[in-house]
C-alpha positions in Angstrom: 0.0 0.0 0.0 3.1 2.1 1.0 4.5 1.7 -2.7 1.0 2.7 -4.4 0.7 5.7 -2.4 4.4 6.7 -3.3 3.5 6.4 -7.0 0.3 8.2 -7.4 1.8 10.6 -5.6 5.5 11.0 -8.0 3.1 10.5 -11.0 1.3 13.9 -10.1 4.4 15.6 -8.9 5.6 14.1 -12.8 2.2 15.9 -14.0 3.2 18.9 -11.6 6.5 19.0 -13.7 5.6 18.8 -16.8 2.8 21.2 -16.4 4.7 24.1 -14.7 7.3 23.4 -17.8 4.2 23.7 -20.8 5.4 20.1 -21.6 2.2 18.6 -20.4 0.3 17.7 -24.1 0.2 14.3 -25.3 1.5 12.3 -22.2 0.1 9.6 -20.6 1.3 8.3 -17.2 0.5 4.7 -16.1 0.9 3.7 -12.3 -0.8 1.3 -10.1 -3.0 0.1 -13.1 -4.2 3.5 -13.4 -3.2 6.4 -15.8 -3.4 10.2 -15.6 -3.1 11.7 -18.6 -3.3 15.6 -20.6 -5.7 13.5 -22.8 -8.6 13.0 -20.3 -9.4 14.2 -16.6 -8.8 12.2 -13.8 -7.4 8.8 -12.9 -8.3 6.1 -15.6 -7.8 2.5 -15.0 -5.3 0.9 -17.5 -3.0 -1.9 -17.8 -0.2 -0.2 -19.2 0.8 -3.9 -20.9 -1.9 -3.3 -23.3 -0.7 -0.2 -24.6 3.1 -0.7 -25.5 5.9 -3.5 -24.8 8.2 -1.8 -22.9 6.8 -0.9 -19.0 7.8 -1.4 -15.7 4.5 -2.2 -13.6 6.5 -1.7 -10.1 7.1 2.3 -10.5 5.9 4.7 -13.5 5.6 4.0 -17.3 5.3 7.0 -19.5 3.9 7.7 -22.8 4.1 10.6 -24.6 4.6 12.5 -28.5 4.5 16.0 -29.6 6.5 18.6 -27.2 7.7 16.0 -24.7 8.6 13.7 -27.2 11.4 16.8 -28.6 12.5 17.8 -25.8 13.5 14.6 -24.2 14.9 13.3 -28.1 16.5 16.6 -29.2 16.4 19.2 -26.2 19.7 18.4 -24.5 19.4 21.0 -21.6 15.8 20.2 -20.9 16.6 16.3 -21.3 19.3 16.9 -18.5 16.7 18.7 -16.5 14.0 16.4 -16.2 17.0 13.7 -15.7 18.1 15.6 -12.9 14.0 16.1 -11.4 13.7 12.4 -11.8 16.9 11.8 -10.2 16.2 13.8 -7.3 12.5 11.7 -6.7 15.2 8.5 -6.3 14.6 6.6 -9.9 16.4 6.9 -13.0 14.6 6.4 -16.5 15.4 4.8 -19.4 13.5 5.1 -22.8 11.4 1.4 -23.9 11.0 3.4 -27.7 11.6 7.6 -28.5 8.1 7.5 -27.2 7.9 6.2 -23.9 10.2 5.5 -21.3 9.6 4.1 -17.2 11.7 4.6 -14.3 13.7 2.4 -12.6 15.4 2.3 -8.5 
């Protein structure tokens, strides 16, 4: 129960990021078998293994295209800045395709 809470609440402080940054269009974040998303409002319930091959079902698994998808493919500062936000939450990530990526202990 511990872990769930701790995920819900790094996937909205993820959401908080990307938001304050304008880099919140397009992305879909999967957690707990739910998803948040700048697509719809509120949590939805999702099996993120229906939706792409590459997830990790124990921490956060994100998808995204458009502005989000350039920065973290061709922004180097801006990569190196959410790198450093998601390094200082205690994960690192790594990228399953240029479109999604989930983070790792």
């Amino acid at each position: 129960m511990v872990k769930e809470k701790d995920m819900r609440k790094l996937a909205y402080e993820i959401q908080d990021y990307l938001k304050e940054r304008d880099l919140y269009h397009d992305v879909i974040i999967y957690f707990n078998d739910l998803a948040i998303s700048s697509l719809w409002e509120g949590e939805q319930e999702k099996d993120v293994s229906e939706y792409m091959e590459y997830f990790n079902t124990d921490t956060i698994t994100m998808s995204f295209k458009g502005i989000l998808y350039e920065m973290l493919n061709y922004n180097v500062q801006e990569y190196q800045e959410f790198n450093e936000f998601i390094k200082s939450k205690g994960y690192y990530f790594e990228f399953g395709n240029a479109w999604n990526l989930a983070l790792y202990k």
